[in-house]
C-alpha positions as CSV (number, residue, x, y, z in Angstrom):
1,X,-23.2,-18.7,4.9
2,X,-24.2,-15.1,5.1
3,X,-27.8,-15.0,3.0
4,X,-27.8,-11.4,2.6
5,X,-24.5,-11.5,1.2
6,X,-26.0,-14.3,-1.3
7,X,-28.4,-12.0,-1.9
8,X,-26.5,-8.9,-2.6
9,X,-24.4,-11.0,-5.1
10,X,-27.2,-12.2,-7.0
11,X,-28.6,-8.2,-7.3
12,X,-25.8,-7.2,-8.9
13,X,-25.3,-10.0,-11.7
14,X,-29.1,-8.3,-12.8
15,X,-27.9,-7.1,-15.9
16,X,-26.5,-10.5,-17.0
17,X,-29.8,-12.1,-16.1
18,X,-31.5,-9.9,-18.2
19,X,-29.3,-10.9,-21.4
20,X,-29.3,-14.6,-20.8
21,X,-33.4,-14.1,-20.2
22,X,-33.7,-12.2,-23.7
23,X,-31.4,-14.9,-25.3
24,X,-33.5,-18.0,-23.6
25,X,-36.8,-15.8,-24.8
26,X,-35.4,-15.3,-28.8
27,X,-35.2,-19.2,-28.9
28,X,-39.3,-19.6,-29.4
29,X,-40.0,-23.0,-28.5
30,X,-43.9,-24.1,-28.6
31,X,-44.6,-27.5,-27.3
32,X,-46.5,-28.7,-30.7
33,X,-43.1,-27.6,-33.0
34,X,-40.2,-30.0,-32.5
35,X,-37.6,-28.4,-34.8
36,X,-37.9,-24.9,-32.7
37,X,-38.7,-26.6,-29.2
38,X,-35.2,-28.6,-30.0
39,X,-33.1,-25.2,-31.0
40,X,-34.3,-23.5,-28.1
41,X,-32.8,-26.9,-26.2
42,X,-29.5,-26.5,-27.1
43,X,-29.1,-22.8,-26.5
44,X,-30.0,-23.6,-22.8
45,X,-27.9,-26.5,-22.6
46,X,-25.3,-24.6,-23.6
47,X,-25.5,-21.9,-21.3
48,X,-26.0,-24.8,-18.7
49,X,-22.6,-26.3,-19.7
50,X,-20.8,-23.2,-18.8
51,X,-21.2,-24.1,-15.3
52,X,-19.6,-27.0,-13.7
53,X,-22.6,-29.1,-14.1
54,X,-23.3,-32.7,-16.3
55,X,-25.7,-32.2,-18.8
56,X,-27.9,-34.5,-21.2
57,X,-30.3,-33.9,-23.9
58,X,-32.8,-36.8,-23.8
59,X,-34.0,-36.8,-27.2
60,X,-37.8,-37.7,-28.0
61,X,-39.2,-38.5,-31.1
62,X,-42.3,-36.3,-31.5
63,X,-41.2,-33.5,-29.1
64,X,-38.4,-31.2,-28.2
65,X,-35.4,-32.9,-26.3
66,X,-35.5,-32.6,-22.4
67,X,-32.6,-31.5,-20.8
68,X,-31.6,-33.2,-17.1
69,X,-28.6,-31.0,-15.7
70,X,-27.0,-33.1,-12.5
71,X,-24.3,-31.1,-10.5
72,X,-21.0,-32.6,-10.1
73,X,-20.5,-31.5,-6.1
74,X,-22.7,-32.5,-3.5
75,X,-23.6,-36.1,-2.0
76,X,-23.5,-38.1,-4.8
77,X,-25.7,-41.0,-2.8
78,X,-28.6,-42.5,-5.3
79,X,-31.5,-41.3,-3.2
80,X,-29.8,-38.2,-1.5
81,X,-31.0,-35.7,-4.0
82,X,-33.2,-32.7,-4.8
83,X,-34.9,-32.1,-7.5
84,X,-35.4,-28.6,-9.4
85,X,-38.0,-29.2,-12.2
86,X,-39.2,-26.5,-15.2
87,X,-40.1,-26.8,-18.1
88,X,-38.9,-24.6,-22.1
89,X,-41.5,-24.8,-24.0
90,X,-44.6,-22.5,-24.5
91,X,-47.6,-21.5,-25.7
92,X,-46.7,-19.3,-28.6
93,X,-46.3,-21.0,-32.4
94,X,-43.2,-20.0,-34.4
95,X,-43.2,-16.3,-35.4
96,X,-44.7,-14.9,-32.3
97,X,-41.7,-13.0,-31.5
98,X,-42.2,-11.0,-34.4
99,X,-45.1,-9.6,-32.6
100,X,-44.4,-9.4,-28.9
101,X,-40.7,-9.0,-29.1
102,X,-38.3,-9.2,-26.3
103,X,-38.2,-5.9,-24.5
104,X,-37.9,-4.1,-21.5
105,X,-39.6,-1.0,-20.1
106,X,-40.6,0.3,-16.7
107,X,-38.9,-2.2,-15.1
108,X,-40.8,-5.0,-16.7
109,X,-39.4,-7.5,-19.2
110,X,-41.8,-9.1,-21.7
111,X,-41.9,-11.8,-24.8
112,X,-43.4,-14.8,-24.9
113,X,-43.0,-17.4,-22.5
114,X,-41.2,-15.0,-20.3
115,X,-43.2,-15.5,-17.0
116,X,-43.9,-19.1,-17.9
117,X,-41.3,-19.6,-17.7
118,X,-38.1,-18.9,-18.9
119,X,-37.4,-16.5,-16.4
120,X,-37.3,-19.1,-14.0
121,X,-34.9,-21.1,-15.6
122,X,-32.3,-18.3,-15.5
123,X,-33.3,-17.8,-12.1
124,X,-31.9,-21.2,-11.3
125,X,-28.6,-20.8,-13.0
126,X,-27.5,-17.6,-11.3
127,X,-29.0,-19.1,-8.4
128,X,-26.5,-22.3,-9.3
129,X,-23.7,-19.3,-9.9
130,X,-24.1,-17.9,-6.9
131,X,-23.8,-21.0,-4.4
132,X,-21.1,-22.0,-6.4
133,X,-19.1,-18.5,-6.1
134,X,-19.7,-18.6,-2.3
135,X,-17.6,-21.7,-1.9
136,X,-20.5,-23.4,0.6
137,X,-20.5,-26.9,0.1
138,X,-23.6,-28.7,-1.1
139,X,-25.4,-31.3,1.1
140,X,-26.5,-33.2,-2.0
141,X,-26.7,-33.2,-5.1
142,X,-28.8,-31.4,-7.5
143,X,-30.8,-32.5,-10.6
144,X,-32.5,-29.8,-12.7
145,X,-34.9,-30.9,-15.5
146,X,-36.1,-28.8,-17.6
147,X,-38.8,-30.6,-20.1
148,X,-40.2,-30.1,-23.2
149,X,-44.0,-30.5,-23.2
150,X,-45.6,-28.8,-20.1
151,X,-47.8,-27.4,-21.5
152,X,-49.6,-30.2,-23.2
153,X,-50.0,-32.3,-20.5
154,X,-46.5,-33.3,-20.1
155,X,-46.4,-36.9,-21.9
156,X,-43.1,-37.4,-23.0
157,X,-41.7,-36.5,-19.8
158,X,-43.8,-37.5,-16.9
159,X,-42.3,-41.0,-16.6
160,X,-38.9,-39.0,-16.2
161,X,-40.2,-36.5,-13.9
162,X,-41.8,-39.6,-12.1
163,X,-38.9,-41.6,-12.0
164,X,-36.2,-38.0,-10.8
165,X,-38.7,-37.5,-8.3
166,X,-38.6,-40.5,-6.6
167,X,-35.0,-40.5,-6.0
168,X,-35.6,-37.0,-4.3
169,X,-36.0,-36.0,-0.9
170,X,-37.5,-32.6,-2.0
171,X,-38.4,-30.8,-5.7
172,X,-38.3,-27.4,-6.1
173,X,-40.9,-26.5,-9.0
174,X,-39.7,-23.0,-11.1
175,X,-43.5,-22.3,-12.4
176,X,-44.3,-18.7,-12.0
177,X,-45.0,-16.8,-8.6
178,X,-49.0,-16.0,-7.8
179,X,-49.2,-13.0,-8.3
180,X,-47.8,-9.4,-7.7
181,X,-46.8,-10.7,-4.4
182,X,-44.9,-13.5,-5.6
183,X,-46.5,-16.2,-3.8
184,X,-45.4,-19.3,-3.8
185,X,-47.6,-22.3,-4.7
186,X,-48.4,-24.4,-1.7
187,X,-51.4,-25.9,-3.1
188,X,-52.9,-26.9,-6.8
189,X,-55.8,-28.1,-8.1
190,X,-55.7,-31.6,-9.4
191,X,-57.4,-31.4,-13.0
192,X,-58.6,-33.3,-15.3
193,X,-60.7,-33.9,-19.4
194,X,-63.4,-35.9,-19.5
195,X,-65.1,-36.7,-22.5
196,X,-69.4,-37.6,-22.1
197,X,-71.0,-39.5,-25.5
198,X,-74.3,-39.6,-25.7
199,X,-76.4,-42.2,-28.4
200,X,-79.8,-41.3,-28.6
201,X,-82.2,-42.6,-32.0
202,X,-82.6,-40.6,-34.9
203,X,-85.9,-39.8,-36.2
204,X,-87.9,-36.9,-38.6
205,X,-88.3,-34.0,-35.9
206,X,-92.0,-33.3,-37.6
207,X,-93.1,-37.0,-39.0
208,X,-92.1,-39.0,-36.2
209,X,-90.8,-37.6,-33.4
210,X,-92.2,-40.2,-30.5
211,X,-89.6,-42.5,-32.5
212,X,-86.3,-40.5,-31.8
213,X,-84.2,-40.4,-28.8
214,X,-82.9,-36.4,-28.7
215,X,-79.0,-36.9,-28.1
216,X,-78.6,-33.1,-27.8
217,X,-81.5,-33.3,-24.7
218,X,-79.5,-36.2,-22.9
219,X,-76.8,-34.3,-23.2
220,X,-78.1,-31.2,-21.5
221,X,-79.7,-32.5,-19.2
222,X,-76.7,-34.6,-17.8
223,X,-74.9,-31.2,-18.1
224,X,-77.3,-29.7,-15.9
225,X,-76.6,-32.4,-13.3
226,X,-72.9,-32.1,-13.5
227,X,-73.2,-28.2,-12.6
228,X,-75.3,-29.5,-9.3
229,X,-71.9,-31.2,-8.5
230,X,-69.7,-28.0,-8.5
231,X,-68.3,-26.6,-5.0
232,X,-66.1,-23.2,-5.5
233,X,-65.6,-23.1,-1.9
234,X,-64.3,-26.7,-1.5
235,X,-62.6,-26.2,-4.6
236,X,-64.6,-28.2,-7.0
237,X,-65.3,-27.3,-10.5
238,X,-67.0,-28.9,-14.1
239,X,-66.6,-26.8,-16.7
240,X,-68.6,-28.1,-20.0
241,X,-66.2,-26.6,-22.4
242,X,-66.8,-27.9,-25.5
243,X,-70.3,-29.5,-27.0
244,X,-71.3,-31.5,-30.6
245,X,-74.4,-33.0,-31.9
246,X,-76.7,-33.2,-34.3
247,X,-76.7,-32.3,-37.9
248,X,-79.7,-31.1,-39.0
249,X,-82.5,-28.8,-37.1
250,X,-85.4,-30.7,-38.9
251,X,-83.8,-34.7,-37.8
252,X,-83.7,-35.7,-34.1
253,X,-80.1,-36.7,-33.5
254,X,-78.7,-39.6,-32.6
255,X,-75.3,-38.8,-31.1
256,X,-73.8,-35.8,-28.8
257,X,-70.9,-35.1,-26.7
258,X,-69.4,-33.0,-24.2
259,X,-65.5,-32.1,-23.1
260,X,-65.7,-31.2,-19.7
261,X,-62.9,-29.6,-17.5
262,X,-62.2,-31.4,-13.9
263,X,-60.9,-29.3,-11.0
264,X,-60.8,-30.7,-7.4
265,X,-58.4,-29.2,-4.3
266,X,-58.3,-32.7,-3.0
267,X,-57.8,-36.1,-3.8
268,X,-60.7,-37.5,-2.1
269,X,-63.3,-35.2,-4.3
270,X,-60.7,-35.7,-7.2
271,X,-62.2,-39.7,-6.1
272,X,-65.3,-39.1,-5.9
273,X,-66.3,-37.2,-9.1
274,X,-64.5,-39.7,-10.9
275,X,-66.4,-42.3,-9.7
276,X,-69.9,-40.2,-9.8
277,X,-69.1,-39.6,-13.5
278,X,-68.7,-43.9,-14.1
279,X,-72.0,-43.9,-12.5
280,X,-74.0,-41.3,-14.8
281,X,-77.3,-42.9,-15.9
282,X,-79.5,-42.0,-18.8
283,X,-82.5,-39.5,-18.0
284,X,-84.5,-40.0,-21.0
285,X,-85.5,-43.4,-22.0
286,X,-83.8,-45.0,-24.9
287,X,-80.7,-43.2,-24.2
288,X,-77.2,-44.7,-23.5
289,X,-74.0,-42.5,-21.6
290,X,-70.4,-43.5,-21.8
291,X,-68.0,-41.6,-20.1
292,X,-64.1,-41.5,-21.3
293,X,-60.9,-40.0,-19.5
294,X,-60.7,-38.4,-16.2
295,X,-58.4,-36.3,-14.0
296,X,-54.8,-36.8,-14.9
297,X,-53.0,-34.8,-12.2
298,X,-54.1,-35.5,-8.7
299,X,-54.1,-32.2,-6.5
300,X,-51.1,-30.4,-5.1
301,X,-52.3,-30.4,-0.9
302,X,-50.8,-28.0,0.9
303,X,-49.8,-30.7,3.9
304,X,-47.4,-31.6,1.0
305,X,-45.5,-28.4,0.9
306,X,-45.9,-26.9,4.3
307,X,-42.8,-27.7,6.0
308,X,-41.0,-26.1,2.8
309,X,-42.6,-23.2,2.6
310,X,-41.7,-22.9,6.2
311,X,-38.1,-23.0,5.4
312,X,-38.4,-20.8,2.7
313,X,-40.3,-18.0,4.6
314,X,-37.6,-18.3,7.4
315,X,-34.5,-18.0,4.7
316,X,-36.6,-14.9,3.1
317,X,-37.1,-13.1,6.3
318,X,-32.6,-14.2,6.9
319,X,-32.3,-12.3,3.7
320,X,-34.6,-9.1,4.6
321,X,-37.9,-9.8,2.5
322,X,-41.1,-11.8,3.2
323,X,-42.4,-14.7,0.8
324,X,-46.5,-15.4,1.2
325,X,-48.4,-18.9,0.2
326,X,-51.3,-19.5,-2.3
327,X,-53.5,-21.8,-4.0
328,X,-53.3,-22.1,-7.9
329,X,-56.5,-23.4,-9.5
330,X,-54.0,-24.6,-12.5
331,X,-52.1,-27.6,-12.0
332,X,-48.0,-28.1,-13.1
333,X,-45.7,-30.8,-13.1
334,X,-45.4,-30.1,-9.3
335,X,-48.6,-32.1,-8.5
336,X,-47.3,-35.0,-10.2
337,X,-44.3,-35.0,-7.7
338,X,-46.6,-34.3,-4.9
339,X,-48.7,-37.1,-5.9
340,X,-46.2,-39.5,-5.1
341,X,-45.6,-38.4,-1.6
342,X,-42.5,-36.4,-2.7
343,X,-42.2,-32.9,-0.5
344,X,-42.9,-30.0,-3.0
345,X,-42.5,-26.3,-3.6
346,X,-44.3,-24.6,-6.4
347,X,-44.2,-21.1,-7.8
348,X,-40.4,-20.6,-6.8
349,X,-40.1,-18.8,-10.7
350,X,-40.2,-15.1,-12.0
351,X,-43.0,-12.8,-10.3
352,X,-45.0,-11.4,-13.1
353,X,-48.5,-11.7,-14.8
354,X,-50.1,-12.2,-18.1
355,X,-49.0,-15.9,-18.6
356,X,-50.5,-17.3,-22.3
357,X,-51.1,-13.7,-23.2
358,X,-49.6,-10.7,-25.0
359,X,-49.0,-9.0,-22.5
360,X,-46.8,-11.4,-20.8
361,X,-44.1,-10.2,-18.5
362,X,-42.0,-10.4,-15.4
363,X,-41.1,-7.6,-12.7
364,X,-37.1,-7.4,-13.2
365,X,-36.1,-6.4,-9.9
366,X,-37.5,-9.8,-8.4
367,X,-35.6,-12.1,-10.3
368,X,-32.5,-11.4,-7.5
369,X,-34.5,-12.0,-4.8
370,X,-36.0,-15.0,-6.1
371,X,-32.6,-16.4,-7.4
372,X,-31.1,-15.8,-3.8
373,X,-34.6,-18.0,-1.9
374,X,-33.6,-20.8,-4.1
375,X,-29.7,-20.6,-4.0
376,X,-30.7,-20.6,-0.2
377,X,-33.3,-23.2,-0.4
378,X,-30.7,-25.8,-2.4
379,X,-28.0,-25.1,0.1
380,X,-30.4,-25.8,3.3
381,X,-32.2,-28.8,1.9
């Protein structure tokens, strides 16, 4: 089919992606509140079912409902499929919108969880629309999941993501762009929470301190090793975020801990910190160290994503723009797909900044552009 004709199509239903966006944005849904995260559910899935498209809420217990939208067109083969993955909820508790309401000025839409990433959702169904109005036949068909709890560390949904993804012979991941130059996501940071505990021996800080073991100096001084271990170049960071111990100034304590933040580029220093962290000794004598937890998404590499991106700059360039690559130090539901071998795209959602902020938003005039790349994208897959 004729991609700039896709394209032009998609620029002119702008105006009616703006009013679904501001619809999808008035329905706040934060991860932690079921009762919201599930209202703002159905008023996707109904927009969803106006398209000729099966749709399920898969109800959870403890969070909102994920929705899995299959098309009805397309190869219906179990394993000829591609997957387009998102996820509804946000940051932002109930009430937010009172504060950073929906609007639009200078060309830039904002509200909360506009960028991340409700505007990427709409994105896909125009994107749906538009292959659908052009009569070109699907190669195979499509399964969109949108979950409910991304933002918490997915899970409720990363057995289903798991499970969809391994059916797939490609997934298409609608986080935000990178940037002001909308780059797509070819690589992410695996990351990971690790949790040190430190048991020392408490004693009186002025009778008897030869008798105590100092938790709180354990502590540090493993932190101090830890920061010996971090690479920005290579990608490696440990980040000591939050720190506890003691109780009194005047009694030695006996117990401290550390959260610390894991980031690695690749999965062989993902590896090897993990296991450098299950082999942490004490430094004073007396002392004990256990170490809990670990990284729970392996990195996004770009070998992963290449030959997509590839595709994708080619169909941009068909439809008269250029699409550049990046690396995200966050990671998404993307690197669990990636994890598994799956081929996978990240950062095909709205251009924009300020995600978890507010002063969220999303450049308007993109969201044509980067409806048409995945309309194009499904259709070539």
């Amino acid at each position: 089919m004729n991609l700039k004709s896709l394209l032009k199509d998609l620029t002119s239903q702008l105006p009616t992606m703006l009013r679904t966006l501001e619809a999808f944005v008035r329905a706040e849904s934060p991860s932690t509140e079921k009762v919201a995260a599930d209202a703002c559910a159905k008023v996707i899935a109904e927009e969803w079912r106006k398209r000729d498209v099966h749709v399920e809420m898969i109800e959870q217990k403890h969070r909102g409902a994920h929705l899995r939208v299959t098309t009805t067109s397309g190869d219906t083969k179990a394993r000829s499929q591609l997957l387009v993955l998102g996820h509804y909820d946000t940051v932002y508790a109930t009430g937010t919108l009172a504060k950073m309401p929906f609007r639009i000025a200078a060309g830039r839409a904002f509200g909360p969880g506009v960028f991340d990433m409700k505007a990427g959702i709409v994105q896909t169904l125009f994107a749906l629309d538009a292959v659908q109005r052009s009569g070109a036949a699907l190669k195979k068909k499509i399964v969109f999941l949108w979950t409910s709890d991304e933002e918490i560390g997915s899970e409720s949904s990363r057995k289903l993501i798991e499970s969809g993804a391994k059916r797939s012979d490609a997934v298409f991941v609608l986080e935000p762009a990178l940037g002001p130059k909308g780059l797509l996501k070819t690589a992410r940071k695996g990351v990971g929470e690790a949790e040190i505990i430190v048991h020392g021996r408490a004693s009186h800080a002025g009778l008897a301190p030869e008798k105590g073991v100092n938790a709180i100096h354990e502590l540090s001084l493993q932190i101090a090793r830890l920061m010996e271990w971090n690479d920005l170049p290579r990608g490696i960071s440990i980040n000591a975020g939050l720190v506890e111990g003691g109780t009194r100034p005047n009694v030695i304590p006996d117990r401290a801990r550390a959260i610390l933040d894991l980031r690695a580029l690749r999965s062989n220093d993902m590896q090897k910190i993990e296991k450098r962290l299950r082999k942490l000794e004490p430094i004073l004598p007396g002392a004990k160290i256990a170490v809990r937890g670990g990284f729970n998404r392996a990195p996004l590499e770009r070998k992963i994503s290449a030959e997509l991106f590839q595709r994708a700059s080619s169909l941009a360039k068909q439809m008269g723009f250029t699409v550049g690559e990046g690396t995200a130090g966050g990671g998404s539901d993307g690197n669990l797909t990636a994890a598994l071998g799956i081929p996978t795209l990240d950062g095909l959602g709205a251009v924009g900044d300020g995600a978890h902020s507010h002063g969220e938003y999303i450049l308007a005039r993109t969201m044509p552009q980067r409806a048409a790349l995945l309309a194009a994208l499904l259709l070539q897959s």
